[in-house]
N, C-alpha and C positions, 0 to 999 in steps of 0.2 A: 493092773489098773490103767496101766501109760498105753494100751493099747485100742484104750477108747481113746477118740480123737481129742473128746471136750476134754478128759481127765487130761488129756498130755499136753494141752495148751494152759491148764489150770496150774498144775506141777511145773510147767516150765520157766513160773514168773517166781519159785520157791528158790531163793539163793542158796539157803543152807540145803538144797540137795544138789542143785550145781557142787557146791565146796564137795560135798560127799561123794557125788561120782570121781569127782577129780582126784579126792584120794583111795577109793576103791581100786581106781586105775593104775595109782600109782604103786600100788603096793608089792612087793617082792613077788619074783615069780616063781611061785611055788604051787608045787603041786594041789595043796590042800585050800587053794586062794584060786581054782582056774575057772570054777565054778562063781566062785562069785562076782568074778572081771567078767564074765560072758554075761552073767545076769544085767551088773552095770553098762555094758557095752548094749543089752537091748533095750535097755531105760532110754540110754543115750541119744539112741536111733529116733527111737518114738520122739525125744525129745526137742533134737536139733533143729529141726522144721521149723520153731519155732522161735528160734535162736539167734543172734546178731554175734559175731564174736569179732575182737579186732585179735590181731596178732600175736598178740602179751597173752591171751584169754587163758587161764590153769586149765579148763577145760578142754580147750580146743589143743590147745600144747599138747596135753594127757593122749587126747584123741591121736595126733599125731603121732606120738611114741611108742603107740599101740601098731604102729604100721613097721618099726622094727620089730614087732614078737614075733617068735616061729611057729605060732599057734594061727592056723590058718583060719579058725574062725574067728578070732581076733582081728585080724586082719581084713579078713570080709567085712565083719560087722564093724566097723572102725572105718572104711570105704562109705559104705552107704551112707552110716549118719553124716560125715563129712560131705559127703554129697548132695547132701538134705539140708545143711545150713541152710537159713533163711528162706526157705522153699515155699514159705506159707506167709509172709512178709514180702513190703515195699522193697528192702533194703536188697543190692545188689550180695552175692553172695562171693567176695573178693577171695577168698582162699589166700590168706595173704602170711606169707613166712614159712612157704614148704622150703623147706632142704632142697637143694638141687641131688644129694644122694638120696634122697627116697622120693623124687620124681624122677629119675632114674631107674630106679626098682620101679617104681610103679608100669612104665613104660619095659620093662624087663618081663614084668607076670605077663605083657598081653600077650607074649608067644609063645605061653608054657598053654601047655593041653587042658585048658582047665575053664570051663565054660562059666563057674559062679563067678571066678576068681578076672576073668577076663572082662565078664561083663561088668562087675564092679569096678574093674579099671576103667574101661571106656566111660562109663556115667562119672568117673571120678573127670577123668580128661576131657569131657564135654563139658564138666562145670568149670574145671579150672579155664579150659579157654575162651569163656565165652566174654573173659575181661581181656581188655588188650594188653596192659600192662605186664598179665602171667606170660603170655602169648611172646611176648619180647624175652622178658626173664627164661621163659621156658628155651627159646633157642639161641639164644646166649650162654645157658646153664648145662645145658645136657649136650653129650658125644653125639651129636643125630648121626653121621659120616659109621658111629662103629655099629650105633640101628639098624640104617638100613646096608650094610654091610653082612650084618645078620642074618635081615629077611632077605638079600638075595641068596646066601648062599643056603637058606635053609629050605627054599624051594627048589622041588625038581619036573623038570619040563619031560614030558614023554611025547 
C-alpha cells in the first residue's frame, strides 16, 4: 500500500508503525526473519521521504545498523531510504550521527564492481555532503590519504 505516494505520506504520520519497523529491524538475524527485515526495509524506503529524524531517532539508528548486515539487499535498501530523508519536506536532511566506521565502508562499496551498490553509495554521499558540518566531520573522520592510495594503485595506465 506504501507504494502509493498519498498512502505513504498518510502512514508516515502513524507512530506505532514507526515503533514497529524499528523493531522488525531490530530483530535477530536469522534466517527465517530475512524475509520480513526486507519487507520492512521497503516500507521504510516509501516512507523516509517523509520523515524528519534527529540522531537519537530508533528508527533512523535501526536504519543505520542495517548498513553493518552482510545481507546486500539490506544494505542497498537501507542506503536509499536513508537517502530519502526528508526528500519531500522543508527540513534540511542532516544525516546526523553516522560512524565514522561505516562512512568508511560506505566510501569502501564505491570501488567494489557493483553498480546498485555504488550508485547507492554516491546518492548516500551526495546527501551527506551537501551540509557542511558532515563535510568537516567526514574529513576529519575517515583515512582519505589510504582512499586514494587505493584508487591509484588500483588503476592501470596502458
Amino acid at each position: 500500500m506504501v507504494m502509493l505516494e498519498d498512502n505513504a505520506h498518510y502512514v508516515s504520520e502513524m507512530r506505532p508503525l514507526r515503533d514497529m519497523l524499528s523493531i522488525v529491524l531490530n530483530l535477530p538475524n536469522l534466517e527465517s526473519l530475512v524475509e520480513l527485515k526486507h519487507y520492512a526495509l521497503d516500507i521504510v524506503e516509501q516512507l523516509t521521504k517523509y520523515l524528519h529524524f534527529n540522531a537519537n531517532d530508533p528508527l533512523y539508528l535501526s536504519l543505520l545498523a542495517q548498513l553493518d548486515s552482510p545481507d546486500r539487499g539490506a544494505v542497498l535498501t537501507s542506503l536509499r531510504a536513508i537517502s530519502r530523508i526528508s526528500m519531500n519536506l522543508e527540513d534540511t536532511n542532516r544525516l546526523e550521527g553516522i560512524p565514522p566506521a561505516t562512512l568508511q565502508r560506505i566510501l569502501d562499496w564505491t570501488l567494489l564492481d557493483d553498480e546498485d551498490l555504488v550508485n547507492s553509495c554516491l546518492d548516500f554521499l551526495y546527501q551527506y555532503t551537501a551540509v557542511l558540518p558532515n563535510v568537516s566531520l567526514m574529513t576529519t573522520s575517515i583515512d582519505l590519504d589510504r582512499k586514494s592510495t587505493r584508487l591509484n594503485s588500483s588503476h592501470q595506465y596502458y
